[in-house]
C-alpha positions as CSV (number, residue, x, y, z in Angstrom):
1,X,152.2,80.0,123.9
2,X,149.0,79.4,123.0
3,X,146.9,82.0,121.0
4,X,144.6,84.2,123.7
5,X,140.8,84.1,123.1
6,X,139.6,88.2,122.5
7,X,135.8,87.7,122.9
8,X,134.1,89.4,119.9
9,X,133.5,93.0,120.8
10,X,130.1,94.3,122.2
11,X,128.0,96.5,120.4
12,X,126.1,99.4,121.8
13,X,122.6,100.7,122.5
14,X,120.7,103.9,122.3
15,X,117.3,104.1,124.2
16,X,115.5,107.1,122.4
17,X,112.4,108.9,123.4
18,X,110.3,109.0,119.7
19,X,108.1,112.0,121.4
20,X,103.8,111.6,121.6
21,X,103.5,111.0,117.8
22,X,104.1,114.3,116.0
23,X,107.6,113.2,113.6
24,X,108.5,116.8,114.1
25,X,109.3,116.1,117.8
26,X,111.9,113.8,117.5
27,X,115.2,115.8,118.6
28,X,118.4,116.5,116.5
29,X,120.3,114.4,118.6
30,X,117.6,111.0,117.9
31,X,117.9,111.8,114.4
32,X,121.7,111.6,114.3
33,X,121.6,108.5,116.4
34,X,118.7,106.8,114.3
35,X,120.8,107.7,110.6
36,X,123.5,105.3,112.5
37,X,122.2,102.7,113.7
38,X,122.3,98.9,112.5
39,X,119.3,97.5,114.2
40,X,116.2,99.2,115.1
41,X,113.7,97.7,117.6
42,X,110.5,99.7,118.4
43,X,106.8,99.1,118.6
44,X,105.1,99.3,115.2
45,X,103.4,103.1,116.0
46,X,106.8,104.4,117.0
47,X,108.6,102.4,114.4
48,X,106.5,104.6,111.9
49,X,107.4,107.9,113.4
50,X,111.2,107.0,113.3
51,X,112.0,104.8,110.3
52,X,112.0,107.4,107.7
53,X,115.4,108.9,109.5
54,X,117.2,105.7,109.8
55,X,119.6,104.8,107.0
56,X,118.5,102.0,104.5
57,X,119.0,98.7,104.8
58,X,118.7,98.8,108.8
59,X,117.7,95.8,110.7
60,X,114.0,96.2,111.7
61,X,113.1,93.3,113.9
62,X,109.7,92.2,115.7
63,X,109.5,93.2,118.8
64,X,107.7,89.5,120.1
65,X,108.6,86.9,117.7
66,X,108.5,83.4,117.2
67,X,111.7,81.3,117.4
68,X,111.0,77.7,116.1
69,X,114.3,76.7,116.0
70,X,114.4,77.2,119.7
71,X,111.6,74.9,121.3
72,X,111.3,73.4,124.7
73,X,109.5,70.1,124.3
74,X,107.7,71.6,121.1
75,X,106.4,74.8,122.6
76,X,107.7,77.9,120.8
77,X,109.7,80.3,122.8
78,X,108.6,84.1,122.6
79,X,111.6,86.7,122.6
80,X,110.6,90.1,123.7
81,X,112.3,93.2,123.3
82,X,115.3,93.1,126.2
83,X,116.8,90.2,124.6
84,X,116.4,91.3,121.0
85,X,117.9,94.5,122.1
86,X,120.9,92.3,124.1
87,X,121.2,89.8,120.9
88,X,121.9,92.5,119.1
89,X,124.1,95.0,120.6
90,X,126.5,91.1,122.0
91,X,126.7,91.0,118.1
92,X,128.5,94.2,117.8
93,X,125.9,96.2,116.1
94,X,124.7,100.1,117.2
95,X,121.5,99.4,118.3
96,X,118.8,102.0,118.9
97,X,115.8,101.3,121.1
98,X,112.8,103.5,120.5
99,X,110.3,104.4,122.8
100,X,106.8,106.2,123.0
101,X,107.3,109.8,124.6
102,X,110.8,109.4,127.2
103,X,112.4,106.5,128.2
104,X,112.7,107.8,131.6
105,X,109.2,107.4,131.9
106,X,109.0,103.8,130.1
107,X,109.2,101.0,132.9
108,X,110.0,98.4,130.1
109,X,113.5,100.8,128.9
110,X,114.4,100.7,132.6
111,X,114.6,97.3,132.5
112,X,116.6,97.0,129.4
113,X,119.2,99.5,130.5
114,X,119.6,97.6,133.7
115,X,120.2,94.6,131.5
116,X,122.8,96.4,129.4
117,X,124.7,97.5,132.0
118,X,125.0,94.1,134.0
119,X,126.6,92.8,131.0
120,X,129.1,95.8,130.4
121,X,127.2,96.8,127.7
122,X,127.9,100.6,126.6
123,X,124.1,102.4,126.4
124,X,122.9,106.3,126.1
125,X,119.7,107.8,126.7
126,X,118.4,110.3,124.1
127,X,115.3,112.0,126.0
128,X,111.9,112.6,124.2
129,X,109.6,115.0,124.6
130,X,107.0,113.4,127.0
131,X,103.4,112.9,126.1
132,X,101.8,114.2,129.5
133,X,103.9,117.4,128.7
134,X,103.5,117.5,124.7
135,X,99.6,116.6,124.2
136,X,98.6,119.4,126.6
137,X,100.5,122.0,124.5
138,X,99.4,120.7,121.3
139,X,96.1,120.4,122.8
140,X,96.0,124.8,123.6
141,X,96.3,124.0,127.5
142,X,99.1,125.6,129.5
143,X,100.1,123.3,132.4
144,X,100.7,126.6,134.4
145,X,98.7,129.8,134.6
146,X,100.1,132.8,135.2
147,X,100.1,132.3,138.9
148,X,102.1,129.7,138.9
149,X,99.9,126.6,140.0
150,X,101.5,123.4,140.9
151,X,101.7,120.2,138.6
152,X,100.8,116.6,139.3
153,X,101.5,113.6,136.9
154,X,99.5,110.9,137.3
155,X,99.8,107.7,135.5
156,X,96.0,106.1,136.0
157,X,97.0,102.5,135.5
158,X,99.2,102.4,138.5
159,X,98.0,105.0,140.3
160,X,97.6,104.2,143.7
161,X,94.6,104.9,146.3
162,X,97.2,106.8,148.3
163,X,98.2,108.8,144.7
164,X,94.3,109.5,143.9
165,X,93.4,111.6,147.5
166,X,97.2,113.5,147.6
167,X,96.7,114.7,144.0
168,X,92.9,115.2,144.9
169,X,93.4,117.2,147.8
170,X,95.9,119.5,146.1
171,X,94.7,122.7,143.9
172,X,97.2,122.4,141.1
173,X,96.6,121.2,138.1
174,X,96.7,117.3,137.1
175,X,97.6,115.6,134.3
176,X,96.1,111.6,133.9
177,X,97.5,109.5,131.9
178,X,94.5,107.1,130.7
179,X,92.8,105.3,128.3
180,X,89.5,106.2,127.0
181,X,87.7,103.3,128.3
182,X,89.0,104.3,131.9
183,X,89.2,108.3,132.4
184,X,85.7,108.7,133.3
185,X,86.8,106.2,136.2
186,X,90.0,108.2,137.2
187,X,87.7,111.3,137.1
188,X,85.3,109.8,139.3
189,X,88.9,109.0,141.6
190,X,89.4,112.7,141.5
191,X,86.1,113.5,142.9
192,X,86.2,110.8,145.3
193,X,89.7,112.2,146.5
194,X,88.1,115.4,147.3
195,X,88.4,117.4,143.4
196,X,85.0,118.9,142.8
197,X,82.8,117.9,140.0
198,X,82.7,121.2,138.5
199,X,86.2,121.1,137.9
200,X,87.6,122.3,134.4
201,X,88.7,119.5,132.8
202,X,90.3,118.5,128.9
203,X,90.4,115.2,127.2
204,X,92.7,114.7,124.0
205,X,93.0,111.5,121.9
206,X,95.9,110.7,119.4
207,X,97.1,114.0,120.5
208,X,100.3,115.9,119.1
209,X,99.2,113.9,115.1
210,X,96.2,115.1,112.6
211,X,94.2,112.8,114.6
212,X,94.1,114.2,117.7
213,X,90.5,116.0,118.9
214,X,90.0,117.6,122.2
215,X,87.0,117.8,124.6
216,X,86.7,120.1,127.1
217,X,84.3,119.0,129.9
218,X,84.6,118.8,134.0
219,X,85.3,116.4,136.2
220,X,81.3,115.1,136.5
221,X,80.4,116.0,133.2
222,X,83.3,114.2,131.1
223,X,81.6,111.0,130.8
224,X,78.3,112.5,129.3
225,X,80.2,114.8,126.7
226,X,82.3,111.8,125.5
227,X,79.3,109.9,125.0
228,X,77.4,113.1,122.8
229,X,80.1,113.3,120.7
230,X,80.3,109.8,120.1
231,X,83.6,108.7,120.8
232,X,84.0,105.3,119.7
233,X,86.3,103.1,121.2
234,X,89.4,101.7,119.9
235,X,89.8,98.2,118.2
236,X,91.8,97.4,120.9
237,X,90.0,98.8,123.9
238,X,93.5,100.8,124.8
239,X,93.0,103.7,123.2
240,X,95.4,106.5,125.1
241,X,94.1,109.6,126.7
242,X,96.0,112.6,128.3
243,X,93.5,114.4,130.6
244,X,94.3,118.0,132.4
245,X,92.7,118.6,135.4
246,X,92.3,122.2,137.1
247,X,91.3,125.5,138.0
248,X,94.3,127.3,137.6
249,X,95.6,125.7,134.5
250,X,93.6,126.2,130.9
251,X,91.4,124.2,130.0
252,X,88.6,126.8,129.9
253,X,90.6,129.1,127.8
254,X,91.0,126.5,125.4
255,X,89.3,127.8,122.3
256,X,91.2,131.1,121.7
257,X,95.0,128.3,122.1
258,X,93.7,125.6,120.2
259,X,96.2,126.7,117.9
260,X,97.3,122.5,116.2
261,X,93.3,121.6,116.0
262,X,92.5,125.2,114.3
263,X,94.9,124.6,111.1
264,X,93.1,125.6,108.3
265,X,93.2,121.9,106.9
266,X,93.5,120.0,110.3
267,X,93.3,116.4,109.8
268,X,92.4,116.8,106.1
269,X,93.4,113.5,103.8
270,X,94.5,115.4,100.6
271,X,94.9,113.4,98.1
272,X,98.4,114.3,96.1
273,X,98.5,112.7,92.4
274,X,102.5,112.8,91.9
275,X,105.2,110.4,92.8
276,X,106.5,110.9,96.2
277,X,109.8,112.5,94.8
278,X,107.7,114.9,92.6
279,X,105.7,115.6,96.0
280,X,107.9,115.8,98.9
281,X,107.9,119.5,99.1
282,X,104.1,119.9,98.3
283,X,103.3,117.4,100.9
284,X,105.0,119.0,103.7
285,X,103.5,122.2,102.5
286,X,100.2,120.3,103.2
287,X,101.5,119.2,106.6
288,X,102.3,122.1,107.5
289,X,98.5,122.9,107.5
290,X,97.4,120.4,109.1
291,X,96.7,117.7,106.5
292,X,97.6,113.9,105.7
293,X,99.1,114.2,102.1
294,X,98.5,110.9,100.5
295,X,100.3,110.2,97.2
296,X,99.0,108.3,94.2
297,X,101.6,108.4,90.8
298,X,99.0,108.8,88.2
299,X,102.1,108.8,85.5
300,X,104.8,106.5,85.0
301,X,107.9,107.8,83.3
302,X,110.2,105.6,80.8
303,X,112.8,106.3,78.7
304,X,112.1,107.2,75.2
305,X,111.5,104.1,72.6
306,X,114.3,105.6,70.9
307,X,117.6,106.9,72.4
308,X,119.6,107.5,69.6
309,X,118.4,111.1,69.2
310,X,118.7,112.2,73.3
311,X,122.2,110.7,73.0
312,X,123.3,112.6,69.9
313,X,121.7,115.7,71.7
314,X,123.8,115.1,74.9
315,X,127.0,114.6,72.7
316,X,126.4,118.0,70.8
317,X,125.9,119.7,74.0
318,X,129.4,118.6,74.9
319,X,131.0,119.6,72.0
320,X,129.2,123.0,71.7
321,X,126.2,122.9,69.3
322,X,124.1,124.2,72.2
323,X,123.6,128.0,73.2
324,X,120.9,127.0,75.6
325,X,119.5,124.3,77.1
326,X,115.8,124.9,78.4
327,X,114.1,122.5,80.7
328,X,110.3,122.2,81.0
329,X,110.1,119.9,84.5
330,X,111.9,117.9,87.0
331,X,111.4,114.7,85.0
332,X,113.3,116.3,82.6
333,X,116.3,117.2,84.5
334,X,116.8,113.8,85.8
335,X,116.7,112.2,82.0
336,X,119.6,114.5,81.4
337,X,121.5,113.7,84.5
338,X,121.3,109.9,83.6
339,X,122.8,110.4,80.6
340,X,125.2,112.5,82.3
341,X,126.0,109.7,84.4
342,X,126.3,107.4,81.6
343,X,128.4,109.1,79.8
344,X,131.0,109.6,82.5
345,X,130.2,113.2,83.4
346,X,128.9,115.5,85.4
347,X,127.8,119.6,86.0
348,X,131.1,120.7,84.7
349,X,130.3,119.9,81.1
350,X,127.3,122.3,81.2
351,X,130.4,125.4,81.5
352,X,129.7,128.1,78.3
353,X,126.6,126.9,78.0
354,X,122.9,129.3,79.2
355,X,120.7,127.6,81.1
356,X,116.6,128.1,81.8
357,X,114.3,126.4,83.7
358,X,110.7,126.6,84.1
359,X,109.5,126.5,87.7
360,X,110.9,126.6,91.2
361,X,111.0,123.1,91.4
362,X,113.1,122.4,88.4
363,X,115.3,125.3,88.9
364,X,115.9,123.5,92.6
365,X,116.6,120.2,90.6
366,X,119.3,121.7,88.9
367,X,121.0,123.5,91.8
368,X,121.0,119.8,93.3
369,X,123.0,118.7,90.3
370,X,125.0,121.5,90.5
371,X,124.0,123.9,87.9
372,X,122.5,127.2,88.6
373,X,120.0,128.4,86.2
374,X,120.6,131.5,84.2
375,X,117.0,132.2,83.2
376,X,113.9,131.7,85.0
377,X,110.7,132.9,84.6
378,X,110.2,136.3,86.8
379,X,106.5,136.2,86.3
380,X,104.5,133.1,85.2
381,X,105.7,130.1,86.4
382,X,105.2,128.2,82.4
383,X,106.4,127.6,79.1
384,X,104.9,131.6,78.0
385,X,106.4,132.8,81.3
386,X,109.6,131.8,80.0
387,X,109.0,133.2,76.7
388,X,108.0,136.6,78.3
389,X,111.7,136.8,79.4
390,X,113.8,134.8,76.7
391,X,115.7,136.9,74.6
392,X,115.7,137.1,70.8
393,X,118.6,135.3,69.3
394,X,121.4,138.2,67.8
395,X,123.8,137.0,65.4
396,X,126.1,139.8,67.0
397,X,125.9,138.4,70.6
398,X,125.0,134.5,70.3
399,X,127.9,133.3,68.4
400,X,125.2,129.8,68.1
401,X,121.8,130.3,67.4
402,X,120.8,126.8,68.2
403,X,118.6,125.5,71.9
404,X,118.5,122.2,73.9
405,X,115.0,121.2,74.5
406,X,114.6,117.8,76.4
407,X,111.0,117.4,77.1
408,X,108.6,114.7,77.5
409,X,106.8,112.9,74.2
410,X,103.2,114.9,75.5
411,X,104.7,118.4,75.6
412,X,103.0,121.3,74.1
413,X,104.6,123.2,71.1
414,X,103.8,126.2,73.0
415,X,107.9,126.6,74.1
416,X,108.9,125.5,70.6
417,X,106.8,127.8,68.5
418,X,107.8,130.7,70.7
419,X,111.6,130.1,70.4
420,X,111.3,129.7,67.0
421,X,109.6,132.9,66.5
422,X,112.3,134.8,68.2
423,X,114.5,133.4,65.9
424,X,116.0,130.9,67.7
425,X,116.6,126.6,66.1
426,X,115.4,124.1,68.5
427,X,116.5,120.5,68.9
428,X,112.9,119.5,70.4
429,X,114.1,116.1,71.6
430,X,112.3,113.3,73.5
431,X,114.3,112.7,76.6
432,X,111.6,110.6,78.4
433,X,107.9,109.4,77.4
434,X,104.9,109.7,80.0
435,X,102.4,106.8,80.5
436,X,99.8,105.8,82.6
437,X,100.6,104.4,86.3
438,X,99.4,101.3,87.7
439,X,95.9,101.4,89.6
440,X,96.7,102.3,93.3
441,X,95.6,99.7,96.0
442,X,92.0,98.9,96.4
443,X,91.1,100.5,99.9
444,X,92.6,103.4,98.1
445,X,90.7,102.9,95.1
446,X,87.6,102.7,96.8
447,X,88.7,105.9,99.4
448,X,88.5,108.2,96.5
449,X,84.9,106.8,95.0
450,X,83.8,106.7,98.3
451,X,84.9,110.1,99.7
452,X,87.1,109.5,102.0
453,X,89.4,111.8,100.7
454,X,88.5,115.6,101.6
455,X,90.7,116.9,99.1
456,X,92.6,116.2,95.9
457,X,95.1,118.5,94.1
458,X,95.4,118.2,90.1
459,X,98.5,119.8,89.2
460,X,98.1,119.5,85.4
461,X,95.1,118.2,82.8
462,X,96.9,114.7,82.7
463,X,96.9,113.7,86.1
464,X,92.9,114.5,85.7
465,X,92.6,112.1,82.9
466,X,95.0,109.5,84.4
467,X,93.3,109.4,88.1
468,X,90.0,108.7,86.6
469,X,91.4,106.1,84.5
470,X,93.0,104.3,86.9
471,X,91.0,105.2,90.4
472,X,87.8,106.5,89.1
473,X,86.2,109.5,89.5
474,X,86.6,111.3,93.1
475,X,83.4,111.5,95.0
476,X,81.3,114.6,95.0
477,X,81.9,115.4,99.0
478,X,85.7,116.0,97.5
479,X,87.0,119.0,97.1
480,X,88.8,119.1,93.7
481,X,91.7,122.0,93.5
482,X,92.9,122.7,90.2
483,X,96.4,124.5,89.3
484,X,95.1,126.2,86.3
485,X,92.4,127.3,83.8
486,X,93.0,124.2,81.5
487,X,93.4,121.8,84.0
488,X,89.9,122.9,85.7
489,X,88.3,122.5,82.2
490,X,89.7,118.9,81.9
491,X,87.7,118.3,85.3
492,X,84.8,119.6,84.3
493,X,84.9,117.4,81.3
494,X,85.0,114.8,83.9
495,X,82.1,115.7,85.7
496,X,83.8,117.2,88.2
497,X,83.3,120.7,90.7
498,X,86.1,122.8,90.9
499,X,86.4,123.9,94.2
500,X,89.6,125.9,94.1
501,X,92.2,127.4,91.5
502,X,95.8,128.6,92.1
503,X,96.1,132.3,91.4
504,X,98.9,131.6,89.1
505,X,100.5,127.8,88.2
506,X,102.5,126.8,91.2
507,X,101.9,123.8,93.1
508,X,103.4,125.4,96.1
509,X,100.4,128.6,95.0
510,X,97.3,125.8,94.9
511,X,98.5,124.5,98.1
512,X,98.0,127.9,99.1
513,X,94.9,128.4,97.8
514,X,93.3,124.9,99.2
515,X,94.9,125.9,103.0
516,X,92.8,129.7,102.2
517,X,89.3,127.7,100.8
518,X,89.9,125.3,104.8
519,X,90.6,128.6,106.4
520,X,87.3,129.9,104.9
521,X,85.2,127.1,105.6
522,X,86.4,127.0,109.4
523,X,85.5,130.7,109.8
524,X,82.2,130.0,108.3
525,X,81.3,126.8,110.4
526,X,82.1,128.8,113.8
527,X,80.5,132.0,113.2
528,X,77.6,130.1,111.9
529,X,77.9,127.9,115.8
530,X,78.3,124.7,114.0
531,X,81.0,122.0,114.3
532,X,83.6,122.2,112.5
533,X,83.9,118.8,110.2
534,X,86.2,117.9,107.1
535,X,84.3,117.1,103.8
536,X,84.3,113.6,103.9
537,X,82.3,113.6,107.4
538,X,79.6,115.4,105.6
539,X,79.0,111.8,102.6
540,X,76.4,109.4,103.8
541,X,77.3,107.4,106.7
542,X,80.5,108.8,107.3
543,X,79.5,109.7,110.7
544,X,78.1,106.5,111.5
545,X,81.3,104.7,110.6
546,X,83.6,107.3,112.2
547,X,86.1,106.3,115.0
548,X,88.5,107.9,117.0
């Protein structure tokens, strides 16, 4: 008997709703799907939105590309996204599919499902959250009032003559989806349809990310207001528009629900000089007012030139020289853990010995490993803070009168001298050294001469020194925020305006204090009647050169 044939087993395919832009939209249930998948296919905006959740290594490809290899009679054939999707899920690979908003409400994923199924292909739907639903609400504009009005979607680019007069002879409320080229048009449908021209009516851009501005206009009015603010069109002449329509919804009421667009730091770029490990809880911090954190490492870190002392540090902590081991930063944590690794071992070989850390952050780095601090500063968040609450060695109680301290080559003796005095020996070793970074990209470069950053955040006198050295010096419309006394006297050296200063040195506190200085300057502008316009909108020409 002859062997049978099994064909190779098909793969399957999730088609996921990526939300109106806003990461934070995406559902549990997309994440889990996206942190499994082989292959990811999605337009390059919604590829942005969901890559960060997808595991790495995962198959990325274009969505229209090229295949040379497959020509009829020289002319290159274009695959689009049904049979990349089909290529890859035959292959046996989890395939998701992401969409803008739902992908009930994408023609081009209806398409691609009916494909999947023809061919027995297995396939889910993971739902977004819809633009025509989300913009509106990031926007401050209820889609129903308290009484209840009805609702009318209305997609303008295949809207129908027979669409325009039912939805313009109704009272309820109307959502458009448009482009910005083209809503003044489907206004002017509205009115034509029977809507009068006095009608409230909102227009958002980019809405649901820290791009997204709102106009609020009527029906006959919207094309004037768009052109006073001077809304630019986009590169592409497709730039997408969700407009509400109606009496009975709020678009009047707008102001007092604007509640995305009145962040204290809305659409701020702040400019973050740490790695993006050193700054992933700072920049979501920043997020979470509003802002676009952009990071730029001013400092590299390398092991020390030496090793021989960090390894005969590690050994002794082993084998119980140690009463303490104090760390001073993150950086310092992680040169410990390597060794750690290195050596074969792991949080267990920290057991009889204390513990300190200074700072949040580092204490958090060492829970992460596994250890739990026993000392952190309750007051100051530094070297003296820790001081304030380290105890005198006592021959009595510490049967080893000897401390741990792996620090960085540029470290203060501040931490030394102090331990020393309460009559402690310190092994102050070298467990990594801290150079300059590489110069960040040119349009970068050139953003923070220019001003096109509103904000930047120096978090210690070094990243002062190093930005300037390898950027330049940030542009006076900037708004410099410095975590300390000594760091804002290393920027005035520079020639630069301190702005704001954290009440106490905390990354997490300056944040703090920038979001309080935006808050401030918001208030001002609005009492005052003025627009409300981020720093870098107020340098030469930047209003000229603005686009949506």
């Amino acid at each position: 008997m002859s062997p049978t044939n099994h064909p190779t087993a098909a793969g399957n395919v999730t088609f996921l709703g990526a939300g109106p832009g806003d990461p934070g939209l995406l559902t549990l249930r997309a994440v889990e799907a996206l942190a499994s998948a082989d292959v990811l296919i999605a337009e390059p905006a919604v590829l942005d939105v969901v890559r960060a959740h997808a595991r790495a290594g995962v198959d990325t490809p274009q969505l229209t590309i090229i295949d040379e290899a497959s020509t009829t009679a020289g002319i290159p054939v274009l695959r689009d996204a049904a049979n990349l999707v089909m290529e890859a899920a035959r292959s046996g690979r989890r395939v998701v599919r992401a969409v803008a908003g739902d992908p009930g409400l994408d023609g081009d994923a209806a398409g691609e499902m009916l494909a999947c199924a023809s061919e027995g292909i297995p396939f889910e739907v993971v739902p977004g959250v819809a633009a025509a639903v989300g913009v509106p609400a990031y926007a401050g504009v209820p889609l129903r009032g308290s009484g209840g009005a009805d609702v009318r979607f209305v997609d303008a680019r295949t809207a129908s003559e027979r669409c325009w007069a039912e939805v313009g002879a109704s009272d309820g409320t109307v959502v458009v989806s448009t482009t910005l080229e083209t809503v003044a048009s489907a206004a002017g449908e509205l009115v034509s349809a029977g809507r009068k021209p006095d009608t409230p009516m909102t227009v958002t851009i980019a809405g649901t990310t820290t791009r997204q501005r709102t106009w609020s206009a009527t029906l006959g009015s919207v094309a004037q207001v768009l052109k006073q603010a001077k809304v630019l069109p986009s590169p592409d002449g497709h730039q997408a528009v969700i407009a509400v329509v109606g009496e009975r919804s709020a678009p009047a009421q707008r102001d007092p629900l604007s509640w995305f667009e009145s962040k204290p730091l809305f659409g701020w770029r702040v400019l973050v000089p740490r790695t993006k490990e050193q700054s992933a809880s700072l920049s979501d911090q920043l997020r979470s007012y509003g802002a676009v954190p952009h990071e730029v490492p001013t400092i590299a870190v390398e092991p020390p030139r030496t090793p021989q002392q960090m390894e005969r540090a590690v050994k002794g902590l082993v084998t119980g020289r140690y009463e303490w081991i104090a760390f001073t930063s993150v950086n310092a944590v992680k040169a410990v853990r390597e060794k750690f690794e290195e050596y074969g071992l792991d949080a267990r070989a920290f057991a009889g010995i204390k513990v300190a850390a200074v700072g949040e952050q580092t204490a958090a780095s060492l829970v992460e490993f596994g250890v739990k601090p026993d000392l952190v500063p309750s007051g100051e968040q530094s070297a003296a803070g820790l001081l304030e609450d380290w105890p005198p060695y006592d021959p009595v109680f510490d049967p080893i009168d000897r401390v741990f301290l792996p620090r960085a080559d540029i470290a203060t003796e501040t931490l030394v001298a102090g331990l020393i005095e309460l009559g402690w020996e310190v092994d102050d070793v070298t467990a990594y050294r801290t150079v300059r970074a590489s110069p960040p990209p040119a349009d970068t470069r050139e953003a923070i001469k220019g001003g096109g950053f509103d904000a930047v955040l120096f978090t210690s006198s070094s990243t002062v020194r190093n930005l300037v050295g390898i950027a330049g010096k940030p542009h006076n419309v900037t708004v410099i925020a410095c975590i300390g006394p000594a760091t804002a006297k290393t920027a005035e050296e520079h020639g630069l305006r301190v702005d704001v200063m954290a009440p106490e040195p905390s990354v997490h506190k300056l944040a703090q204090a920038l979001a309080d200085f935006g808050a401030a300057r918001r208030d001002a502008a609005v009492s005052a009647g003025e627009h409300v316009t981020r720093p870098s909108e107020r340098r030469p020409g930047a209003r000229r050169r603005r686009t949506t």
